[in-house]
Structures are given as C-alpha cells and as structure tokens.
N, C-alpha and C positions, 0 to 999 in steps of 0.2 A: 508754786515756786516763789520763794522769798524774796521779794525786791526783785520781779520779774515777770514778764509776761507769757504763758507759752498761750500759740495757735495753730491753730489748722485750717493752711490754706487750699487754693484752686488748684489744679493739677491734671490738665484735662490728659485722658490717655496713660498716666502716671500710675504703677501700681499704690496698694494701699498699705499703710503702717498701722500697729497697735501701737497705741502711745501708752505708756504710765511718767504721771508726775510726778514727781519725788521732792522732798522739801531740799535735796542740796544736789537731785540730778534729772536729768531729761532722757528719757530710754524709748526707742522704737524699734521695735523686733514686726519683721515682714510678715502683712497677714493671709491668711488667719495665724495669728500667733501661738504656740503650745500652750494649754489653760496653765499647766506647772509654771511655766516662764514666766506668767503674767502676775500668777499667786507668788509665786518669790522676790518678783519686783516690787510689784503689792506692800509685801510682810516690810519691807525697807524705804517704804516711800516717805515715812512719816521723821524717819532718822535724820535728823542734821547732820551725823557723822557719817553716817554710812559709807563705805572704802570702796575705792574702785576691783578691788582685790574680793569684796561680799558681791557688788553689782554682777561683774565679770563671773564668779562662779554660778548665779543661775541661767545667764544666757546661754543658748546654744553654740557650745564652743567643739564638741568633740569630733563629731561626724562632718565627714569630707563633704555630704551634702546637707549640713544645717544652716536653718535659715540665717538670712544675712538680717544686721541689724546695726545700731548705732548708739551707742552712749554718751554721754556728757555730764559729766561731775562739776559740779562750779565752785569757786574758790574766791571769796571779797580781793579784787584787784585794784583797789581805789574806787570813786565815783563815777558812775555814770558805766562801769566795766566789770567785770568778771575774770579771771583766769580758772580755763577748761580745762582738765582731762579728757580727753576725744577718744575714744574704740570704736572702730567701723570694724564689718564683714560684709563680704556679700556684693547686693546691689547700691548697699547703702552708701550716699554721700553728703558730705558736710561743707557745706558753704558759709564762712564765717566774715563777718566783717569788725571792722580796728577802727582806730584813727588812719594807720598807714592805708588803708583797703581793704580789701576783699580777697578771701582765696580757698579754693577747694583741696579738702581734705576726703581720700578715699582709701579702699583698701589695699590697692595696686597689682593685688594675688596674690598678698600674704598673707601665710595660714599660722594660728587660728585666727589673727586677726591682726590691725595695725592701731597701735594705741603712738599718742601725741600730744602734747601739752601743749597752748598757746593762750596769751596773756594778749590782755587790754581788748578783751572780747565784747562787741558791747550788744549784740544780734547775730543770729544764725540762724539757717534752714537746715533741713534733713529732708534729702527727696531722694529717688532713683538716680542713680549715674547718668541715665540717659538724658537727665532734665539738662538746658543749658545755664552754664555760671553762673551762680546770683538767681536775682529775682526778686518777688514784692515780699517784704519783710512786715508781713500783713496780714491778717483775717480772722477767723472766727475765732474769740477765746474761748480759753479750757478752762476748767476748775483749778484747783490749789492741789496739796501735798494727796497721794489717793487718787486723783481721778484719769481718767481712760477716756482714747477718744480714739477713731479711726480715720485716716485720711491720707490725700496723697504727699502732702505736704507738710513739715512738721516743723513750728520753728518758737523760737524765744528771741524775748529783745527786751534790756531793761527798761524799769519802767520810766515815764516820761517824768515823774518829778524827780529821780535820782540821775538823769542823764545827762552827762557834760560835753555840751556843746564845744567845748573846744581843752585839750588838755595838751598843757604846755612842756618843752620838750625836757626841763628837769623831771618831773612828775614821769615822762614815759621812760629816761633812761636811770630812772630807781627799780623800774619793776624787771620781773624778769624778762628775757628774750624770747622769742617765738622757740622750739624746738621741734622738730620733725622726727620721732624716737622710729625707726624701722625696725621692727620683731621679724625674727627667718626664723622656722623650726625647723631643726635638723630631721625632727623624726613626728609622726604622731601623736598628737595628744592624747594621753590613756582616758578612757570614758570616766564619767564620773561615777560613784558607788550607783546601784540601782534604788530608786525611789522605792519607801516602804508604804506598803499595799497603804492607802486613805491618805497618805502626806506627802510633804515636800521636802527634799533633805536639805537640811542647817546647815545656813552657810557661817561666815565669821567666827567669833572668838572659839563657839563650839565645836569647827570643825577640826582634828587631828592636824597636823602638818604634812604635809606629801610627798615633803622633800629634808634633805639634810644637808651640809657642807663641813669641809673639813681644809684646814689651815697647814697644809705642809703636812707632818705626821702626827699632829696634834689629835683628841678625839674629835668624834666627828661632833654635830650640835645641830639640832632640828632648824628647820628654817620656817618662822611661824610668824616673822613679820619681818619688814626690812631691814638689811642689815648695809652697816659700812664697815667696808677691810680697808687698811691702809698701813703706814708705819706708826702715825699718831694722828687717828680718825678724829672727828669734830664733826658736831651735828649741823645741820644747813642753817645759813646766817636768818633766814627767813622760816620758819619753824611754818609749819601747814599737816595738816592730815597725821600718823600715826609717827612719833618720833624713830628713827633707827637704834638698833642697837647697837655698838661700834665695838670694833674688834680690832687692835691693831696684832698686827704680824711678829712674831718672837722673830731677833735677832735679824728685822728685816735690812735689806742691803740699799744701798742709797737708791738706788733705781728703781723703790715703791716709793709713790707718792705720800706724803701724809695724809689725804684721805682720798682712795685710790680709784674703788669700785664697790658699785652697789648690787647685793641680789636682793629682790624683792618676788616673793610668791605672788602669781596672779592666777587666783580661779585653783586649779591644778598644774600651774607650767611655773618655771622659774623665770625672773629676766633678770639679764645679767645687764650693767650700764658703766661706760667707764664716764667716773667724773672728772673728764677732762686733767685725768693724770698724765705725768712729764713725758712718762715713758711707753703710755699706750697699755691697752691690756689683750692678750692670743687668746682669743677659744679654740681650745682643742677638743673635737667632739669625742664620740665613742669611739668611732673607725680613723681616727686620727687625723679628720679635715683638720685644717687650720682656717681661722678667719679674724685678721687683726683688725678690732675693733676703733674707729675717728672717736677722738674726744664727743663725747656727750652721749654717742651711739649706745642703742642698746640691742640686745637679741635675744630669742628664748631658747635658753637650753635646754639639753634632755639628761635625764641621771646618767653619768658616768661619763660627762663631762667635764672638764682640765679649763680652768684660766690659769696662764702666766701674766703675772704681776710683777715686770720688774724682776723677773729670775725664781718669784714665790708663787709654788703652784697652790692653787685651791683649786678642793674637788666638791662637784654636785652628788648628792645620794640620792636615793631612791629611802624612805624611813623603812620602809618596808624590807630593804637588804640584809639580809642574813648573813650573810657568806663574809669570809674574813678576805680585806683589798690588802696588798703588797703597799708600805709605807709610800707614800709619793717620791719621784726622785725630779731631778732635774735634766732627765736623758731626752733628748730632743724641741728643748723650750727654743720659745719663738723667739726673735733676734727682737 
C-alpha cells in the first residue's frame, strides 16, 4: 500500500480473513477464500487505478450464501488521511478512525452488499462483527502491492512520517463529508457468466456492459461507466476515479436539477444516487414499489426499473433485452 501501512493483528477467538494488498486498495474475503477470488484480486493489486466497479466484480457477490468480505479503495485526502470507498458483506466489519473519531461500518443485512465513502480516514480495522468497537490499530506488517496474508484482524493506518498530528478545521471543511450510501435490492443479483475451464473471467474495460438506460423515449445507451442526468449535468468540482459521462434531459422541466442523479455499474447491479437534487428522485421498481430516495442516498436497481426525476422518467435495461418496451409515459410518477 502506497503511503501506508497494512497489518495483521491478534484476534483471539475471531474468525480468519484472506488479505490481498493492492497498490490503491485493501480486500479481505473470509477464509478459506475461493482460489478464483483471490487470483482476480491478485491480477488488480498492482493497478493504481483499479475501480471499485473491477474490485467489486471479482468478489463473491451473487449467491445468498457467499462469503462475507470487506473492501477499501483509498483515494489521497490530504496529509496524514486518505478518503475510502468501503463494501462490506457478510460477517465483515469496519472500524475506522478520523480526526472527529471512531466509528463502525457494517453490512446491516443488505444484499449484495453495503458500500460507503468516508474522508479524513487516517487508520482502520477489518475484523468479525462480533469483535467489540475499535481496538489496537497495530501489529504484524504485510508486504506491499501482491501480497497475502491470513488473520483475524486486518488493518491499515498511514504511515508515520506522512501523519498529521493535528489538522485544522479549514483543511477538514474543504474535504468532503462522511457519507453512509445504503444499497437495497429489489431482487437478486443474476450470477456472473460461468468461469472458462483454466481461467478467470475479465473484469474492467473488457467486460461488455450489463445494463442500459434510456432518457424518456429517447434510444436507449449502454451503461459501461458512470453516468450524470440532469437538466445541464456538470462533472464533480473535485475530479477522482473514472470521469462521468453526462447526459442532460431533452426539454427537461424546471423540477430536474441541473445535475440530478447518478447511475453507476457496480460488478453486475446498477446503483442509482440522487445528487442531492431540489426535487428528490422515485424508484419505481419492476412491480411498481415506490421508494423516494434523501439527498445523497443511493440503491441498486434491477433492469426494468423507472426513476422519476422531477416529472422525467429514466429507464434501467437489461443490454441483453430484446423485446421492444412501450415509449415511457408519465402515468403514475412520484409527487
């Protein structure tokens, strides 16, 4: 880990994790770990870029009973800190500390998993749910980008010549703010393609897209990296990881934000995120739940899924859809 320390501490009683390093992420899948899981973490350890969206599609995400595990992406948050990407499953828990404290991040019993960004990260553990809060942010070190370790306890903490003792409170109210992103699936996540006989299947640029959306009656458009819809979308004032592509809304009506809501492909699932637009954004699932989404919230959809936006429906596909859909209408949108 670059400007960082990972280790494997004491954990009496605690089950055990497989660690892989990664030069921009920390991954523990509960052991014994699948050897395919460990080789596709592996193949990505060495990437500085590497996407939560690559990491996420080798873990065990599909099956109701696949192992629980833990991810963390790091991203430079100033001196002496880090800002995280966090996915948990499972038994797995995350204890992180800030300048503010200390505070545990888990899965809660959402499937496939519960992912979360949090800034001014400066140390964390990875241990069992069972473990209590916190703990020594301490013990045996691991190697660099590539290496593997097994234990009950799994943690990072920057290193000691880049760590700021004290960071003052302009500096913390530049960076972003904690976020707690909740993902609900409506339905089950479809397996992933079946591994070919001797390998491992390719994640990232070379995998197809799994999903599509479509903008009112406009055609539809695969969905192969982040996107922002709005009325006149704008890319994030702090630029990080895979830019979006932005899409604004033909003839949209004052009630879409100018940049309104985000879907981003994770693995195989879509997540849909409202960026704290005016007017809020409805998921309408298959069977026609409703679930109006808090500023910043996000959730995973499933194909043939409805957001109203401000009176502008966007639809989720399935790429694989054949069949011709009736133009979108606005019959039943969400208040």
């Amino acid at each position: 880990m670059d400007e960082g320390r990972v280790f494997i501490g004491a954990g009496d009683g605690l089950p055990d994790w497989d660690v892989v390093v990664g030069r921009a992420f920390l991954a523990a899948v509960a052991a014994p770990a699948d050897a395919r899981t460990l080789a596709g973490l592996g193949r990505l350890a060495d990437d500085p870029g590497a996407l939560v969206e690559e990491l996420v599609g080798v873990l065990p995400t599909a099956a109701a009973d696949a192992a629980g595990f833990a991810l963390v992406r790091f991203d430079d948050d100033g001196p002496g800190a880090r800002r995280v990407t966090a996915v948990v499953r499972g038994d797995a828990a995350l204890d992180l500390r800030s300048p503010g404290g200390s505070r545990r991040f888990d899965d809660r019993g959402i499937r496939p998993f519960h992912l979360a960004e949090f800034g001014d990260v400066t140390s964390l553990l990875i241990r069992s749910a069972a473990a209590g809060l916190d703990g020594p942010h301490d013990g045996e070190h691991v190697g660099g980008p590539g290496a593997t370790a097994r234990g009950p306890v799994v943690g990072w903490s920057c290193d000691a010549a880049h760590a700021a003792t004290d960071v003052d409170e302009e500096t913390r109210a530049r960076r972003a703010p904690t976020t707690d992103t909740q993902l609900v699936l409506p339905v089950p996540v479809p397996p992933a393609p079946a591994t070919p006989v001797g390998g491992v299947p390719a994640v990232g640029a070379d995998r197809p897209a799994a999903s599509a959306f479509r903008i009112g009656d406009a055609p539809s458009q695969p969905l192969e990296g982040p996107v922002y819809v709005g009325r006149r979308p704008s890319p994030p004032r702090i630029p990080g990881g895979v830019a979006p592509t932005l899409h604004a809304v033909p003839s949209a009506l004052p009630a879409v934000s100018s940049t309104h809501v985000e879907l981003r492909p994770v693995g195989r699932t879509v997540v849909v995120t409202d960026l704290h637009s005016r007017n809020g954004t409805t998921v309408i699932g298959p069977s026609g739940t409703r679930r109006r989404l808090r500023g910043g919230e996000s959730v995973v959809v499933a194909p043939g899924s409805r957001l109203d936006i401000g009176g502008t429906l966007v639809e989720i596909l399935a790429v694989a859809e054949d069949r011709v859909r009736e133009p979108l209408t606005d019959e039943g949108q969400g208040t």
